[in-house]
C-alpha positions in Angstrom: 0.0 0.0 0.0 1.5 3.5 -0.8 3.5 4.9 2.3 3.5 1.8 3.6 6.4 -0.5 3.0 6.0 -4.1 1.1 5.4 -6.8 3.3 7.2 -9.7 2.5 5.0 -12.0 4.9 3.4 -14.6 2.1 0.1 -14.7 3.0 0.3 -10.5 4.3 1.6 -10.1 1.1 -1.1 -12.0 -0.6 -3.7 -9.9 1.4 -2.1 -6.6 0.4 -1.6 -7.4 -2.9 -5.6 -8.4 -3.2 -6.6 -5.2 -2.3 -4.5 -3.6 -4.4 -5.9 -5.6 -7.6 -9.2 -5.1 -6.3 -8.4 -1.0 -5.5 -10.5 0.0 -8.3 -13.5 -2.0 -7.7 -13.7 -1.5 -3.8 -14.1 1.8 -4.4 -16.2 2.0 -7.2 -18.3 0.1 -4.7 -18.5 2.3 -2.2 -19.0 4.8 -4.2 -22.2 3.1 -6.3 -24.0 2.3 -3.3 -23.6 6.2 -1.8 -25.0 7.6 -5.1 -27.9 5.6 -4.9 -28.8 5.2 -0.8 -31.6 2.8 0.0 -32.9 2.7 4.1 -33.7 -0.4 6.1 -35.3 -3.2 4.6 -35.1 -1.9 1.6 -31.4 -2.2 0.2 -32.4 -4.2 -2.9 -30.0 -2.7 -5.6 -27.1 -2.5 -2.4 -27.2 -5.8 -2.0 -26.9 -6.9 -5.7 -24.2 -4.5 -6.2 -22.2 -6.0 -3.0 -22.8 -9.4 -3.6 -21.3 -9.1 -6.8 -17.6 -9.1 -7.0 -17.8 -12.0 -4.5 -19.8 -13.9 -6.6 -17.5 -13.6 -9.2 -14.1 -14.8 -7.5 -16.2 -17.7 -6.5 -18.2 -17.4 -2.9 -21.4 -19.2 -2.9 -24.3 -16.6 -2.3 -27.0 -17.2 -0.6 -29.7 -14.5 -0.3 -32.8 -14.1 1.6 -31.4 -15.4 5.0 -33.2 -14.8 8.2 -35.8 -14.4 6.0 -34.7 -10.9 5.0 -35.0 -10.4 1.3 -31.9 -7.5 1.6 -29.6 -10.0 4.1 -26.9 -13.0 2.4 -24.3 -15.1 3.5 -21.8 -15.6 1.3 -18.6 -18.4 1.6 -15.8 -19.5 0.2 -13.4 -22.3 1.3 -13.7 -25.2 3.6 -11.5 -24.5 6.7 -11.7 -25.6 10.7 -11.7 -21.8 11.1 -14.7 -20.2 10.3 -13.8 -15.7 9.8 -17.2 -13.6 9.3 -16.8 -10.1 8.1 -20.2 -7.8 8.3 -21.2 -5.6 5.4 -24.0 -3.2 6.0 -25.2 -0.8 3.2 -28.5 0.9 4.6 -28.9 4.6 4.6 -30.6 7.3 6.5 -33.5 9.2 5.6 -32.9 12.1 3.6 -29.3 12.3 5.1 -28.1 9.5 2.6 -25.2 7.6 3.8 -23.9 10.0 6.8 -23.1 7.1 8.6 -21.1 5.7 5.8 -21.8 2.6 5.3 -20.9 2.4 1.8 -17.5 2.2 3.4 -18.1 -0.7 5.4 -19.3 -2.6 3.0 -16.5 -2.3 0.5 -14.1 -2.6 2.8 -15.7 -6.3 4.4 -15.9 -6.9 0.6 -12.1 -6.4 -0.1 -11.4 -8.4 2.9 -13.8 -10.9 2.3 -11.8 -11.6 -1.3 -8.1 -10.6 0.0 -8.6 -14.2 2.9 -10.0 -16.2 -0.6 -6.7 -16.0 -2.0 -5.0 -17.3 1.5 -8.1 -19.6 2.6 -6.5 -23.1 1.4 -2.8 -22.3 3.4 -4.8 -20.8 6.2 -6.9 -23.4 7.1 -10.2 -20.8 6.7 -13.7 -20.8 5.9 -14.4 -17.0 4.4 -17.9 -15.6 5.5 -19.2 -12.2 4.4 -22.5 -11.3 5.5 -24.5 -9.0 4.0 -26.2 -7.4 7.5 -29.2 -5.0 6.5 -31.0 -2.4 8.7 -28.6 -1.6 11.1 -29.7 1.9 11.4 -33.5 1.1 11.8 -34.4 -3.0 12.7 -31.8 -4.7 14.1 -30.4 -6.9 11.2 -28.2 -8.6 12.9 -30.3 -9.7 15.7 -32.8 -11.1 13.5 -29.7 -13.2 11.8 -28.0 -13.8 15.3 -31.9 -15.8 16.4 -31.7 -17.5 13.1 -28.7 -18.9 13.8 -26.9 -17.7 10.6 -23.7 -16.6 13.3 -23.8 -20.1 14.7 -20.9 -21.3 13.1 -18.5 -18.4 13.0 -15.4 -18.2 15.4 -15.0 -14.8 15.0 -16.7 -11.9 13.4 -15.5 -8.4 12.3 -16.5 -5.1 10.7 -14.9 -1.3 10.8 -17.0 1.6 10.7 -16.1 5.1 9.5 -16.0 8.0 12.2 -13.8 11.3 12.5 -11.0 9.6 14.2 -9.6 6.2 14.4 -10.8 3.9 17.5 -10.0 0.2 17.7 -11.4 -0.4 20.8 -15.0 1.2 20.2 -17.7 1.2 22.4 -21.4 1.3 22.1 -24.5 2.3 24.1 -27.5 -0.1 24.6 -30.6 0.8 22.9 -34.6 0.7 22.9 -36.6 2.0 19.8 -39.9 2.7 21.6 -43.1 4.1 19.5 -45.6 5.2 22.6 -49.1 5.8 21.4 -51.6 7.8 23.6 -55.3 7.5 23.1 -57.9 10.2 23.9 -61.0 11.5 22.1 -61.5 14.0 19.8 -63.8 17.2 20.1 -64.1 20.6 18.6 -61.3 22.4 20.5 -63.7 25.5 20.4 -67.3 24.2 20.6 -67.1 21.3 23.0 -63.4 21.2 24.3 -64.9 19.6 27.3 -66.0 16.7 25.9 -62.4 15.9 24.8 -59.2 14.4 26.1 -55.9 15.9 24.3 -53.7 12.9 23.3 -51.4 15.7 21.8 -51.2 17.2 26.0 -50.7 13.7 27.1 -47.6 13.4 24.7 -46.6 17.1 25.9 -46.3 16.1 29.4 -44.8 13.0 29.1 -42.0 14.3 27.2 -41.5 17.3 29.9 -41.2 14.7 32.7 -38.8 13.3 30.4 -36.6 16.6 30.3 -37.2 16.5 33.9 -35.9 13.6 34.4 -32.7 14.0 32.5 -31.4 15.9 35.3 -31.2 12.2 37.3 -29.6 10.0 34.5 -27.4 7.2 35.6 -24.2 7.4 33.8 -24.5 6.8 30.2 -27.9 6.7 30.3 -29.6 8.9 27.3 -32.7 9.3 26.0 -33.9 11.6 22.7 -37.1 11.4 20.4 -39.9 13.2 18.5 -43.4 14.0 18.1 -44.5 11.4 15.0 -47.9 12.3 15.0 -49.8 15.2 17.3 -53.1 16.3 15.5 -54.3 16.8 12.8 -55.8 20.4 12.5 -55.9 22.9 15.5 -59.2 23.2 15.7 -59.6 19.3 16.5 -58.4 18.0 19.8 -56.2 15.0 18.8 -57.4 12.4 19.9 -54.2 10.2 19.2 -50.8 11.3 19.5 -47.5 8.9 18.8 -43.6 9.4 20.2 -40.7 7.9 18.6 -38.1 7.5 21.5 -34.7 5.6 22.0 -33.7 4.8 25.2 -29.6 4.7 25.6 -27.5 3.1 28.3 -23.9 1.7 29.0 -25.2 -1.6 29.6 -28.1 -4.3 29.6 -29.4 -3.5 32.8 -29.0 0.4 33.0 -31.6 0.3 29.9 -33.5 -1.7 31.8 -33.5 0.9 34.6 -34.0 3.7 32.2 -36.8 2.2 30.6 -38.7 1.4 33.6 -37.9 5.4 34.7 -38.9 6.4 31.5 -42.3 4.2 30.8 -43.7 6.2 34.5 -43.3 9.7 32.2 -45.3 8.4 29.8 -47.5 6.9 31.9 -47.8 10.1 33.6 -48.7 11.8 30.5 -51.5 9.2 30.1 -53.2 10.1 33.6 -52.7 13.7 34.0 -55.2 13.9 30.9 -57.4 11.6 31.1 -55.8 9.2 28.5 -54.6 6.1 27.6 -51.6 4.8 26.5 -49.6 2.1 24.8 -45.6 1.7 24.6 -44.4 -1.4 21.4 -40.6 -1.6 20.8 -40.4 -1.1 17.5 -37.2 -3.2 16.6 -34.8 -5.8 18.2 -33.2 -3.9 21.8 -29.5 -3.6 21.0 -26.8 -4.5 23.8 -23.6 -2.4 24.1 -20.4 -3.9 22.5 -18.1 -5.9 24.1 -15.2 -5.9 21.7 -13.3 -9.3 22.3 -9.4 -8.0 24.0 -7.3 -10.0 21.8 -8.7 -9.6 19.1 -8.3 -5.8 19.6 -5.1 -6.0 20.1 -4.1 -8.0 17.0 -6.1 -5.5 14.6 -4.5 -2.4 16.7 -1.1 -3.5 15.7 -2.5 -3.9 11.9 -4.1 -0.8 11.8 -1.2 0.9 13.1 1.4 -0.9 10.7 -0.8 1.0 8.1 0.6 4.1 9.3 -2.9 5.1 11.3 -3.1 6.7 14.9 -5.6 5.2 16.4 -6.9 6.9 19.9 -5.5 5.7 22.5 -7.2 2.7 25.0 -7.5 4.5 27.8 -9.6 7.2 25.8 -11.5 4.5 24.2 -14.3 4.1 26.8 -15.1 7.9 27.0 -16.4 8.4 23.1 -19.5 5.8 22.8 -20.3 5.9 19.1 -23.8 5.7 19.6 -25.8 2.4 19.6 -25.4 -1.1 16.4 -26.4 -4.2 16.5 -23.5 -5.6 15.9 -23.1 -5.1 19.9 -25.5 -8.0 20.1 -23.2 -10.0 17.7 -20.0 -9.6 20.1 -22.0 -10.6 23.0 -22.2 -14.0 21.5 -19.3 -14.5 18.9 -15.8 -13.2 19.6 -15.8 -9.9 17.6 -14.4 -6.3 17.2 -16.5 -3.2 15.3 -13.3 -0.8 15.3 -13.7 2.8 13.6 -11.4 3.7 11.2 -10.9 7.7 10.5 -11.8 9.4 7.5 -11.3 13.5 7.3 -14.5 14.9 7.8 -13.6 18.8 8.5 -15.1 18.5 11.5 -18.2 16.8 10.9 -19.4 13.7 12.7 -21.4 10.6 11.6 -25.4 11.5 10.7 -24.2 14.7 9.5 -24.9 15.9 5.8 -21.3 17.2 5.6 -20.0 13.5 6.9 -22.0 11.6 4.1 -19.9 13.8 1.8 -16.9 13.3 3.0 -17.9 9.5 2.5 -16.8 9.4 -1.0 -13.4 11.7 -0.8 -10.0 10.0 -1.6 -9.7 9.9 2.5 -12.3 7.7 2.4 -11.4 5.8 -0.4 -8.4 5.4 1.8 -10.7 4.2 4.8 -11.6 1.3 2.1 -8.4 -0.1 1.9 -7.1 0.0 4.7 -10.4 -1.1 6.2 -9.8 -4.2 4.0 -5.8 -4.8 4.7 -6.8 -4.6 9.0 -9.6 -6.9 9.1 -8.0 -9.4 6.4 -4.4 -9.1 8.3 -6.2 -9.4 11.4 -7.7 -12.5 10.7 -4.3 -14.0 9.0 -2.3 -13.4 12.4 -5.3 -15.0 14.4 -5.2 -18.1 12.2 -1.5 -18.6 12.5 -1.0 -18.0 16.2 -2.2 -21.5 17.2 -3.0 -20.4 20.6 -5.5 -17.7 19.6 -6.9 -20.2 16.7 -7.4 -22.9 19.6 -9.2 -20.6 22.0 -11.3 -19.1 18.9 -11.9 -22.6 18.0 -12.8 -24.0 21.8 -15.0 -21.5 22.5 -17.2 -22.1 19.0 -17.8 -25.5 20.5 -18.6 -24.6 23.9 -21.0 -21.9 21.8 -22.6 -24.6 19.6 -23.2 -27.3 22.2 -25.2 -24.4 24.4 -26.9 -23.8 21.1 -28.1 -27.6 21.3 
C-alpha cells in the first residue's frame, strides 16, 4: 500500500496485494452504493451490487437469509476456522449515507476476497454477510436468532468515524413508539368533551426533560413527536412518540426504561388518557469488543501508518448504539472505527455523508480491508489464539443444542 512499506509475509503479502488488484473495484463500490442510498429493509439494488464481486471470485451466495429479502451469507473455502466479516449498506433518511456505510461494505468486501486468495494455506472458511437495517431494525439480531452466526469463530466489521478507535464502544438501545389514546372534540365548541392525546404526549415528554437531570451514567434518551393532530381546531385524539432509550449496559436500559415508561404513563393520567408503549425493533446491547482480538487489529491498523486513539480514551467516546453489539456478546468480535477527514463533521451529519466518497475515504476502504484481512491471518497462524477461537465455538454450539 503507498506509504507503507512491502510486506514480504506470504500470505500478508497475498492480502495486500488483493486489495491492491481489487483497488478499483472497492471503491467504485462504495461509491455506487452512496449515489444511490436505500434505508432499512429496503437495500435491494445495495445488495446486488455487494454481492457481486464475491460472486464472481467464486463465494457461494446465498440470499434471503433470516428471512430478509436484503440479508446474504456468502462463503468460500472449507476450513476448521470459520472468519465472518459484516457488510451493511442501509442509509438514513434524507441524510443519505452520513453514517457511511458504503465504506463498510466495501471494505468487508475487499477483505472478504483478500482471505480467498489465503483460505487453502490458512486453514479458513471466508464468510461475508451482507447485515441490512442496522440503522433502523436490528439486522443482525434477526440473523444472530436464526442462527446464521452459529458457526463463526469470530466476526469483524470497521466503521467510518472522524478519528480512528480500535477499541469502540457502544450504548445499549430501545426503539420505543408510545401511542396515547384520547378523544377528539371541537377544541372550540365542546373542548370539554375531549381528552388531548397531543397534552398527554406534551407532558410525558417534559417529565422526560425533567428527568434528564437524574440520569445514571451513560444513560440517554432523545425522540420526537410522529404524530400530534391533525388540525388545531380538533383536539387529537391520538398522539405517537418515537423514542430511543440509551444506556452503557443491559441492565442500566433496563433501569431507564422502567424510569422512563412512569413519564409516559404520567402523560397518560394527568389527561385523562390512555396509553400504549411497542418496541419497535430488536433492543440492542452495548459492545463488548473481544481483547485479543483488539489487540491484533491495533497492531494492523497501526502498521498501516494510522493513529488510532489511545485505549485509555476508548471508553469515553461511545459511538452511539449497532447491533453488531449484540453480535460480540455472542461471537468473539471487534466493530473498530477507522478515520476518514471529515472537517469536523461527525457521523449522521450531511457534511460526513460527503466526506464518505473523498479520496480519504477511499483510503478508509483499503485500509479497512488490509486490518480486518491481516487481522484475521495473524489470528489463524497463532495456534493459541486459533485454539481458543476454535474451543470457545464448541462450547458456543453445544449451548446452542
Amino acid at each position: 500500500m503507498p506509504g507503507i512499506d512491502a510486506p514480504t509475509d506470504g500470505a500478508v503479502a497475498r492480502v495486500h496485494a488483493s486489495v491492491e488488484a481489487a483497488k478499483d473495484r472497492l471503491i467504485g463500490l462504495s461509491h455506487a452504493l452512496h449515489a444511490d442510498p436505500e434505508l432499512a429493509f429496503d437495500e435491494v439494488r445495495s445488495t446486488a451490487r455487494t454481492i457481486e464481486p464475491l460472486r464472481e471470485r467464486g463465494f457461494a451466495v446465498r440470499t434471503g437469509v433470516a428471512g430478509l429479502p436484503t440479508a446474504f451469507r456468502a462463503v468460500y473455502g472449507s476450513g476448521e476456522l470459520t472468519v465472518g466479516l459484516c457488510a451493511e449498506y442501509d442509509a438514513l433518511p434524507e441524510i443519505g449515507h452520513a453514517c457511511g456505510h458504503n465504506i463498510i461494505a466495501a471494505a468487508s468486501v475487499g477483505a472478504g476476497l483478500a482471505l480467498a486468495d489465503a483460505a487453502d494455506e490458512l486453514g479458513l472458511t471466508v464468510v461475508v454477510l451482507g447485515t441490512p437495517a442496522e440503522e433502523s431494525g436490528g439486522g443482525k439480531v434477526i440473523m444472530l436468532d436464526h442462527g446464521i452466526f452459529d458457526d463463526l469463530a469470530l466476526a469483524m466489521m470497521v466503521h467510518p468515524g472522524p478519528f480512528d478507535v480500535v477499541g469502540a464502544r457502544s450504548l445499549a438501545l430501545s426503539d420505543l413508539s408510545v401511542l396515547f389514546h384520547g378523544r377528539t372534540a371541537h377544541a372550540s365548541a365542546a373542548p370539554e368533551r375531549g381528552r388531548n392525546a397531543g397534552d398527554a404526549a406534551t407532558i410525558a415528554q417534559v417529565a422526560l426533560g425533567l428527568l434528564r437531570q437524574h440520569l445514571g451514567p451513560g444513560q440517554q434518551l432523545h425522540g420526537i413527536v410522529n404524530d400530534g393532530g391533525v388540525a388545531p381546531n380538533i383536539v387529537p385524539g391520538r398522539a405517537e412518540l418515537l423514542y430511543y432509550l440509551r444506556a452503557a449496559d443491559s441492565a442500566s436500559l433496563d433501569d431507564l426504561t422502567r424510569r422512563a415508561s412512569d413519564c409516559f404513563a404520567a402523560g397518560a393520567l394527568a389527561t385523562g388518557c390512555t396509553h400504549e408503549i411497542r418496541t419497535l425493533a430488536p433492543t440492542y446491547t452495548e459492545l463488548t469488543p473481544d481483547p485479543a482480538l483488539l489487540a491484533v487489529y491495533r497492531e494492523q491498523i497501526t502498521g498501516l501508518g494510522r493513529t488510532p486513539l489511545p485505549p485509555e480514551f476508548e471508553a469515553q467516546r461511545p459511538l452511539g448504539s449497532t447491533d453488531m453489539g449484540n453480535v460480540t456478546n455472542i461471537v468473539p468480535g471487534i466493530h473498530p472505527v477507522i478515520g476518514i477527514e471529515a472537517d469536523g463533521a461527525v457521523t449522521h451529519q450531511p457534511e460526513f455523508a460527503a466526506a464518505s466518497v473523498t479520496a480519504s475515504a477511499d483510503r478508509a476502504v483499503l485500509d479497512g480491508a488490509v486490518a480486518l484481512a491481516c487481522t484475521a491471518v495473524s489470528v489463524a497462524r497463532d495456534e493459541q489464539h486459533r485454539s481458543s477461537l476454535l474451543q470457545r465455538l464448541v462450547r458456543r454450539q453445544e449451548d446452542i443444542r
